[in-house]
Rosetta silent file (secondary structure, phi, psi, omega in degrees, C-alpha in Angstrom):
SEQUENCE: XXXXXXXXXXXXXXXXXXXXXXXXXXXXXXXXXXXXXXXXXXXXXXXXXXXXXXXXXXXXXXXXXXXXXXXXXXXXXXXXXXXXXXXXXXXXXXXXXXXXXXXXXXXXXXXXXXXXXXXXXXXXXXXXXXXXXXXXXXXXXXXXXXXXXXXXXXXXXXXXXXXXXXXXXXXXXXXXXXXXXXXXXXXXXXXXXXXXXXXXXXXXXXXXXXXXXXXXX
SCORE:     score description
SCORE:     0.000 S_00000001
   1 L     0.000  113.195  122.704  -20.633   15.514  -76.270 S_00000001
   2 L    24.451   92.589  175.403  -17.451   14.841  -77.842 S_00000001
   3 H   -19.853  -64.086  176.169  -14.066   15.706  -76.481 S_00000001
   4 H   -51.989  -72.096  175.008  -13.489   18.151  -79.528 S_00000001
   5 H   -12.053  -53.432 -155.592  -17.112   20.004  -78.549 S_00000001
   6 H   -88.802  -54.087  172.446  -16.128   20.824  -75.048 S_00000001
   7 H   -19.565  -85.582  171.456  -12.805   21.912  -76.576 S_00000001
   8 H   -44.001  -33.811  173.990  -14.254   24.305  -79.024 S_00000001
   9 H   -56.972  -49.027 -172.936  -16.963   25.276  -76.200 S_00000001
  10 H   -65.699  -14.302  179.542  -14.296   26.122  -73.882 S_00000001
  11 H   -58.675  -56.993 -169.245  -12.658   28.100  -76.532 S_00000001
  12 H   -62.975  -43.063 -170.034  -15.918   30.532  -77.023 S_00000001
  13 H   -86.276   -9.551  139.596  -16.382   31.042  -73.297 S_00000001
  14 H   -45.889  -38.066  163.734  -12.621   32.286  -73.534 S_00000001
  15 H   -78.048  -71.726  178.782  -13.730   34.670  -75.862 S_00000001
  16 H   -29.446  -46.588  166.764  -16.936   35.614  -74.194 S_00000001
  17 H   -61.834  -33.501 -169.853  -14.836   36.188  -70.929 S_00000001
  18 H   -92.250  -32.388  169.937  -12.042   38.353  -72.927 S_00000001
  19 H   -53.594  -81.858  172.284  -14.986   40.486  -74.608 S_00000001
  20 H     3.558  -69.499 -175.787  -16.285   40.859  -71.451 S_00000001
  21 H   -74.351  -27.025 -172.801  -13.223   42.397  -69.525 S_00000001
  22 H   -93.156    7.262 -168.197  -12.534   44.520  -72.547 S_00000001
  23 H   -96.844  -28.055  172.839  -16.072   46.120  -72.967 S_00000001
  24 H   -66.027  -17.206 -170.318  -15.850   46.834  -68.600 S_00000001
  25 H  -102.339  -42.178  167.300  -12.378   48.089  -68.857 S_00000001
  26 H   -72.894   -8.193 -163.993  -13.310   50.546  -71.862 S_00000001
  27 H   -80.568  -61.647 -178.419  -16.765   51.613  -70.649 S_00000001
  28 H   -80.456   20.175  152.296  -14.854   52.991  -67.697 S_00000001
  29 H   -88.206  -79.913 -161.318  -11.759   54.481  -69.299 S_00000001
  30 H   -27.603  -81.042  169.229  -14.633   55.982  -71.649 S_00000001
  31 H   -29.438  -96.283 -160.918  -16.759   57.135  -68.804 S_00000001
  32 H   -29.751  -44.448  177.178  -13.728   58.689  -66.763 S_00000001
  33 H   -59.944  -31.134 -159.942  -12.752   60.200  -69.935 S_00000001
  34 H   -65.181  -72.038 -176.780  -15.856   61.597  -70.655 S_00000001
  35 H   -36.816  -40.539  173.580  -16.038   63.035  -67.030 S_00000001
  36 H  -107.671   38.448  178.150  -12.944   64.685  -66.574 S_00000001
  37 H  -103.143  -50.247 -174.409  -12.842   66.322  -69.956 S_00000001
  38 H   -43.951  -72.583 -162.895  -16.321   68.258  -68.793 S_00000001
  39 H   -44.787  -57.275  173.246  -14.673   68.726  -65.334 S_00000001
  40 H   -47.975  -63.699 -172.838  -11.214   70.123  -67.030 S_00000001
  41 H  -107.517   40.646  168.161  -13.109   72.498  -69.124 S_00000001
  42 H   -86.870  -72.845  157.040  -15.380   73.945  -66.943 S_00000001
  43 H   -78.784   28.556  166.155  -12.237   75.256  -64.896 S_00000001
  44 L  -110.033  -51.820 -149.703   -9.872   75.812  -67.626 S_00000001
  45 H   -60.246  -70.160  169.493  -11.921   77.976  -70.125 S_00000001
  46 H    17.129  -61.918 -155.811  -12.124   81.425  -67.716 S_00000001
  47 H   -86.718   -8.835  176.983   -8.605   80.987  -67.255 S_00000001
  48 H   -91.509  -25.901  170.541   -7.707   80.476  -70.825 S_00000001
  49 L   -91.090    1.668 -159.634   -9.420   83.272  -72.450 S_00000001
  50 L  -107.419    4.865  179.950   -7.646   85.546  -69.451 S_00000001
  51 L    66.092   54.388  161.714   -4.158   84.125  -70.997 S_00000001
  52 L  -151.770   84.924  177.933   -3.005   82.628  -67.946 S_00000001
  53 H   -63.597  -30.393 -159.883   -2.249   79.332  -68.979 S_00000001
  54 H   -98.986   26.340  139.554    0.053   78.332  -66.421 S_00000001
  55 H   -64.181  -68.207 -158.140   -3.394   78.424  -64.028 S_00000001
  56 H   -61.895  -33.295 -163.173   -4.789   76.085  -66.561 S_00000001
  57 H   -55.774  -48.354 -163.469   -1.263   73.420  -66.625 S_00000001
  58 H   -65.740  -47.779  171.559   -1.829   72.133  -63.191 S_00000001
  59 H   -69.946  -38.523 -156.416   -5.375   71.214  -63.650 S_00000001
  60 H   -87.436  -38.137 -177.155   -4.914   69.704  -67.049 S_00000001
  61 L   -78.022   -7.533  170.004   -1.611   67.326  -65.778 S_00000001
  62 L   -69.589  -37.918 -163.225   -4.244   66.029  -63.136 S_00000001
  63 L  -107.525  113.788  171.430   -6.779   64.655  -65.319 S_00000001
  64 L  -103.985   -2.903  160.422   -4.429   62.277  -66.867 S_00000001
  65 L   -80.957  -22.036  176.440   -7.658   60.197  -68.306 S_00000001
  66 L   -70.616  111.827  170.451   -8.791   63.222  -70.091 S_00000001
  67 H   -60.254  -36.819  178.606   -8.207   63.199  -73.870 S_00000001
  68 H   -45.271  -54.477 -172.766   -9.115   66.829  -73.675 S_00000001
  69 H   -95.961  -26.555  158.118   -6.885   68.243  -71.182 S_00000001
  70 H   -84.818  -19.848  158.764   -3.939   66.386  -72.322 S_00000001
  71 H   -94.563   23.216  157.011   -3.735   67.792  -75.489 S_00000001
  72 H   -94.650  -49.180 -161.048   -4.343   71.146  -73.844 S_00000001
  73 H   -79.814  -31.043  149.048   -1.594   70.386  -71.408 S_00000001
  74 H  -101.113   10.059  146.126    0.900   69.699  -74.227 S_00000001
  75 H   -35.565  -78.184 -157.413    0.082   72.918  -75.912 S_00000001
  76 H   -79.067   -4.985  179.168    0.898   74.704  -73.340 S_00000001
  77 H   -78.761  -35.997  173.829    4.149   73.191  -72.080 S_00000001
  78 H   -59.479  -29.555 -172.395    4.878   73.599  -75.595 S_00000001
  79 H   -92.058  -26.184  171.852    4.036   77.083  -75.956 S_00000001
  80 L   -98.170   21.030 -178.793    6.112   77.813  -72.708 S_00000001
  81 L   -78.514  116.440  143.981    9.375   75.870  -73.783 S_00000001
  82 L   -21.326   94.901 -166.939   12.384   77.734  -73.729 S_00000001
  83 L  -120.973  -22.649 -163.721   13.709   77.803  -77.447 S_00000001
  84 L    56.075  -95.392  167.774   16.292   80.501  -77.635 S_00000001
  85 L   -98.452   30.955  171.229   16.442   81.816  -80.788 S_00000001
  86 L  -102.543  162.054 -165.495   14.455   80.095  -82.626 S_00000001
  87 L   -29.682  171.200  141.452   11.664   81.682  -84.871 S_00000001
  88 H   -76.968  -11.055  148.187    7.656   82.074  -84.393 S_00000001
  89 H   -31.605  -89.029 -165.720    7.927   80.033  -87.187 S_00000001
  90 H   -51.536  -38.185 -168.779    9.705   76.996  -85.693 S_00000001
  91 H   -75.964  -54.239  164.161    7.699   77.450  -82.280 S_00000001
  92 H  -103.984   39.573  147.833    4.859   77.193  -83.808 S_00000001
  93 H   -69.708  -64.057 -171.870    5.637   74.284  -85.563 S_00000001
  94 H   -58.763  -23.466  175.228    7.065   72.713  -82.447 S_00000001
  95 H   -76.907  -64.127  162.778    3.602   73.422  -80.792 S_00000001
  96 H     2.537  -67.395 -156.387    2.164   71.566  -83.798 S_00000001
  97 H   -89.593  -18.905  144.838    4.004   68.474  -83.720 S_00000001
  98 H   -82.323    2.379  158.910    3.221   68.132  -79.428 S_00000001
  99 L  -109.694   34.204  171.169   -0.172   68.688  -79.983 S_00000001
 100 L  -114.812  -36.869  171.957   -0.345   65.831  -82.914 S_00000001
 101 H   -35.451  -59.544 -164.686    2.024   63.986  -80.238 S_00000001
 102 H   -86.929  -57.813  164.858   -0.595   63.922  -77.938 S_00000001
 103 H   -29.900  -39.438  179.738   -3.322   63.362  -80.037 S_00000001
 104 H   -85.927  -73.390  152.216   -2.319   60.206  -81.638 S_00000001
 105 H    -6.439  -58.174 -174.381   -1.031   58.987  -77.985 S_00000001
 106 H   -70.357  -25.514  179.068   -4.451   59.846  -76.608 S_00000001
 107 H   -97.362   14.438 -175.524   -6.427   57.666  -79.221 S_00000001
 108 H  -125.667   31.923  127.967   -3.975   54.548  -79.317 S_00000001
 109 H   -76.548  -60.254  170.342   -5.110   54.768  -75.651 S_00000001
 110 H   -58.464  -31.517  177.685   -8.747   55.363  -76.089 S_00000001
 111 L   -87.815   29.448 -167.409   -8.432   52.403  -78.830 S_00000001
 112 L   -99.286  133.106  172.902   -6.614   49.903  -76.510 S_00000001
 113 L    77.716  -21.658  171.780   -7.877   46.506  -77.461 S_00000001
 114 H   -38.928  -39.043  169.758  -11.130   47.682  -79.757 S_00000001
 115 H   -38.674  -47.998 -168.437   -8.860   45.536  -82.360 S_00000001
 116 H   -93.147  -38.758 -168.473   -9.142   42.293  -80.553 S_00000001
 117 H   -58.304  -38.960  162.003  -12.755   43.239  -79.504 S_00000001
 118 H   -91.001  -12.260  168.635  -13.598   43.155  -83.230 S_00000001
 119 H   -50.167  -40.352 -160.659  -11.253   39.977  -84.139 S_00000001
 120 H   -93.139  -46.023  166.340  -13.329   37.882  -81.488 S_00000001
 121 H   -40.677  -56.218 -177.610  -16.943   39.471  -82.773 S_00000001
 122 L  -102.590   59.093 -158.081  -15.997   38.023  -86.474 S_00000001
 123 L  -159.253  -47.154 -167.885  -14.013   34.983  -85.480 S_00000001
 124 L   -71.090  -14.067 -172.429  -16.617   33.845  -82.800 S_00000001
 125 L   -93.012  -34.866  156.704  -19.534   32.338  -85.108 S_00000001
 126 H   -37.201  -61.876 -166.672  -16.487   30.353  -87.090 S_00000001
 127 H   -85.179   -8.598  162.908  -15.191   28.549  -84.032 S_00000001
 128 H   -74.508  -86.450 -176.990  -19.218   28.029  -83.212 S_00000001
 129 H   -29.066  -62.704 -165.699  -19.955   26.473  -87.041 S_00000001
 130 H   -33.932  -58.950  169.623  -16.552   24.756  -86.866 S_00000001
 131 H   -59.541  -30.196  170.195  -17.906   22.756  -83.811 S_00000001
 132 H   -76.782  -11.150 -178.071  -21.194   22.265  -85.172 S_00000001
 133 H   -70.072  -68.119  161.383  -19.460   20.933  -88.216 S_00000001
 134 H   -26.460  -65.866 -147.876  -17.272   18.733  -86.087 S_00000001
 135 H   -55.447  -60.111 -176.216  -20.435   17.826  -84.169 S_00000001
 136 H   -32.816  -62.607  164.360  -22.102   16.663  -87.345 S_00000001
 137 H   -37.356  -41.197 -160.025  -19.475   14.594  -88.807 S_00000001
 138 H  -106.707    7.111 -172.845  -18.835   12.404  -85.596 S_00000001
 139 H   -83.468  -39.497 -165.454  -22.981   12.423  -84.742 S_00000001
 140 H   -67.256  -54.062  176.926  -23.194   11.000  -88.272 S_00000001
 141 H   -60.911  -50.736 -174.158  -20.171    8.334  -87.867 S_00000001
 142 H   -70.967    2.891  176.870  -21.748    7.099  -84.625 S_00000001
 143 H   -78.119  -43.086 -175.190  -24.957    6.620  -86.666 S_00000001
 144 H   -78.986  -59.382 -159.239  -22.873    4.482  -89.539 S_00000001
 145 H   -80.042   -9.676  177.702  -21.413    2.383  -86.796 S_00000001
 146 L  -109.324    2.429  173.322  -24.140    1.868  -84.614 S_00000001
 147 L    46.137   26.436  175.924  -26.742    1.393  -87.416 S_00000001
 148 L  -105.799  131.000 -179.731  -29.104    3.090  -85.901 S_00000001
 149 L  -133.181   35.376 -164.629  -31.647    5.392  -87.984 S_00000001
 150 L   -66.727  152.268  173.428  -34.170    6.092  -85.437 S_00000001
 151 H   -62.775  -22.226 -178.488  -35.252   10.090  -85.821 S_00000001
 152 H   -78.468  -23.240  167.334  -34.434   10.525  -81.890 S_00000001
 153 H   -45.629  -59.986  168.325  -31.426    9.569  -82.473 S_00000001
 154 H   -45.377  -62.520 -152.627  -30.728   11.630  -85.212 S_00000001
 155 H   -69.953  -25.851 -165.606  -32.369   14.459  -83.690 S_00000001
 156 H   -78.881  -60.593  176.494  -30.272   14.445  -80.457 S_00000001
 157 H   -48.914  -32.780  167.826  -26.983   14.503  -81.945 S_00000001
 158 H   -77.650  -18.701  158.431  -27.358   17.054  -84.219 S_00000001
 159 H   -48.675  -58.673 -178.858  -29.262   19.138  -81.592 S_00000001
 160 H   -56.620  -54.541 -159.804  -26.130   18.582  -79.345 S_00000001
 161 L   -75.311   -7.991 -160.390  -23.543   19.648  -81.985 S_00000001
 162 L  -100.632   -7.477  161.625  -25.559   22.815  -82.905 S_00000001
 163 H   -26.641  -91.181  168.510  -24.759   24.187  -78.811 S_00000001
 164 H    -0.151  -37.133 -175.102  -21.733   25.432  -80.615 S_00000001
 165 H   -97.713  -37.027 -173.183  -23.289   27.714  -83.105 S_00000001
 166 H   -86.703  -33.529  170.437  -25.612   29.203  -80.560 S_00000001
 167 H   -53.184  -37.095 -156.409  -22.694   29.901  -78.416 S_00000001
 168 H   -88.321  -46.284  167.251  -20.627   31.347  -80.934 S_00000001
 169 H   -70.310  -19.179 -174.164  -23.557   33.891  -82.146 S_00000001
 170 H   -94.444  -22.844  169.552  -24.266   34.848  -77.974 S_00000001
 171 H   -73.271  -95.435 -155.002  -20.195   36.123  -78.167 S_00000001
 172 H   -17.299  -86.722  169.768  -20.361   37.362  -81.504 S_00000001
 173 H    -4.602  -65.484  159.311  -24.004   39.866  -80.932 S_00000001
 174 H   -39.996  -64.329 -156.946  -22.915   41.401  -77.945 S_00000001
 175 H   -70.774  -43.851 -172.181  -19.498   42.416  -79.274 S_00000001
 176 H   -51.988  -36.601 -168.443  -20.422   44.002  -82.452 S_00000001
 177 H   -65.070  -35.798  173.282  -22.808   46.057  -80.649 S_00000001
 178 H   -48.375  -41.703 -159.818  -20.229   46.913  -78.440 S_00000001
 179 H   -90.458  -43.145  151.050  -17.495   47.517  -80.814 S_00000001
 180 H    -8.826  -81.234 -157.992  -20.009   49.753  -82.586 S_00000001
 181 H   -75.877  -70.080  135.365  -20.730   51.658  -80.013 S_00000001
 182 H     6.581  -88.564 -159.870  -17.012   52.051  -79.044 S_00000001
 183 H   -53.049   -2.060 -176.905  -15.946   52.986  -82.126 S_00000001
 184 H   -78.664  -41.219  176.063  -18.798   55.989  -82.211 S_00000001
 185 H   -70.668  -21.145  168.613  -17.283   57.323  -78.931 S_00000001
 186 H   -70.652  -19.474 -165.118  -14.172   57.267  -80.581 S_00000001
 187 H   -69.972  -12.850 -177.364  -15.030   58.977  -83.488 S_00000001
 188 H   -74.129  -46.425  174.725  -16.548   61.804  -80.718 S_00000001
 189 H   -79.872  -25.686  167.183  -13.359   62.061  -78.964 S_00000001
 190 H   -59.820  -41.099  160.023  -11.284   62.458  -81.908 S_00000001
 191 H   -58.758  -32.632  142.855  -13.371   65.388  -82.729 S_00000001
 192 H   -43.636  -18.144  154.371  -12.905   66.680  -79.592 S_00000001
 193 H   -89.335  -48.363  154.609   -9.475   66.744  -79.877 S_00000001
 194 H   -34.411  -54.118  177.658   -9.169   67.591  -82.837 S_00000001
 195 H   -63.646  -21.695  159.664  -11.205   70.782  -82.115 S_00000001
 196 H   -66.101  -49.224 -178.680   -8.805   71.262  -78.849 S_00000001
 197 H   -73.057  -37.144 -171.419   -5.705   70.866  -80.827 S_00000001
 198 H   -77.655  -13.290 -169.929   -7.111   73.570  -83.693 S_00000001
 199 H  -123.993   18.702  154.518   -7.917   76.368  -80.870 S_00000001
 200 H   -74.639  -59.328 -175.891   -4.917   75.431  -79.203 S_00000001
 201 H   -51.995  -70.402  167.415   -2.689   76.299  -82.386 S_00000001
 202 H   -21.664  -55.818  172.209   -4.656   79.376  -82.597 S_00000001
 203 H   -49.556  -55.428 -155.984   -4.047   80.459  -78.617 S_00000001
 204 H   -56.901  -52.567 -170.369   -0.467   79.667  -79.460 S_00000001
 205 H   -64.396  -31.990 -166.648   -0.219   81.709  -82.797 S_00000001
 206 H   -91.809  -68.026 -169.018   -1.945   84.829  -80.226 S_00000001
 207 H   -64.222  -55.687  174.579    1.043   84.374  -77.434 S_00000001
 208 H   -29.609  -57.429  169.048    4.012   84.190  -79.742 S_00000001
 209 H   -30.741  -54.738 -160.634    2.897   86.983  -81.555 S_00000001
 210 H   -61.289  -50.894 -179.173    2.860   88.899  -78.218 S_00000001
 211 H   -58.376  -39.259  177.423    5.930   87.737  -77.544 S_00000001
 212 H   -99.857   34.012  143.956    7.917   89.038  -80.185 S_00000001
 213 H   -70.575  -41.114 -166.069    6.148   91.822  -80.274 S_00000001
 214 H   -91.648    0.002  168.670    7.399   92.258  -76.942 S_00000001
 215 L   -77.293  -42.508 -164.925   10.759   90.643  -77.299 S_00000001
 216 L   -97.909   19.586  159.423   11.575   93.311  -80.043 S_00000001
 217 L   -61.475    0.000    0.000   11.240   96.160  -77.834 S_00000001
């Protein structure tokens, strides 16, 4: 095999190793998320329909892996901000723009590295052909210079150069399914926040009120 071959091999099993680490390092940010979103609202909702948020704050700043509870948790820090005189307008605006804060934060978390995960799934069967290309080309030239046109000949070198291609498709396979699969739980947790952030605004729009009801007393 060809200096360039082993090159390009080692190249693929660079990729194959970098998939690797990123589909174990999201399966368990995924998992953990998953887990302490359940856990988070199992004890928060009780305490959330009773209005006593700042039960709920404590729990929510714990599970710092939770997409869930962090955009709960900058609701309510939001909703308990000092403002002085400004409106229920502007507050809840300002609740608004921390829970879109956290939202967008929480998924350019959940989405660290899915980017590269799909660059090396449609990248990896390229740098596989490329080498089988490669392969061809110098399997052929030692064939002109060595005059030889036996079929075993033939057969081995082009056999050899096509490693490359089979390599390139065992990275490639994996990762789409992976990246797939990835991107479905994100599309789960975005709805999940989303749906956190909309009954957040809503809780919000419900305290304010109270308060200047009761501010104007």
């Amino acid at each position: 095999m060809s200096s360039f071959a082993q090159g390009d091999i080692a190249v693929l099993l660079f990729l194959l190793g970098s998939a690797l680490c990123i589909v174990v390092d999201r399966s368990v940010h995924f998992l953990r998320a998953r887990w302490e979103s359940q856990t988070f609202l199992g004890t928060a909702a009780v305490s959330m329909r009773a209005g006593r948020d700042e039960d709920v704050l404590p729990h929510a700043l714990r599970r710092e892996k939770s997409h869930v509870a962090r955009v709960v948790a900058a609701g309510i820090i939001a909703i308990n901000e000092d403002l002085g005189e400004a409106t229920k307008q502007e507050a809840i605006e300002l609740v608004r723009n921390s829970l879109r804060r956290a939202v967008n934060t929480a998924h350019s978390e959940l989405s660290r590295n899915l980017a590269s995960l799909a660059a090396i799934s449609s990248t990896a069967p390229f740098v596989g052909l490329f080498g089988t290309c490669t392969g061809i080309l110098d399997a052929f030239r030692g064939i002109g210079m060595s005059h030889a046109t036996a079929l075993a000949f033939v057969a081995a070198a082009i056999a050899e150069a096509l490693v490359t291609t089979a390599l390139g498709l065992l990275v490639a396979v994996p990762s789409v399914w992976a990246y797939n699969y990835f991107s479905d739980q994100l599309e789960m947790f975005d709805a999940e926040m989303k749906s956190a952030s909309a009954e957040m605004m809503t809780y919000a729009q419900c305290r304010l009120a109270a308060r200047a009801t009761a501010n104007s007393r």
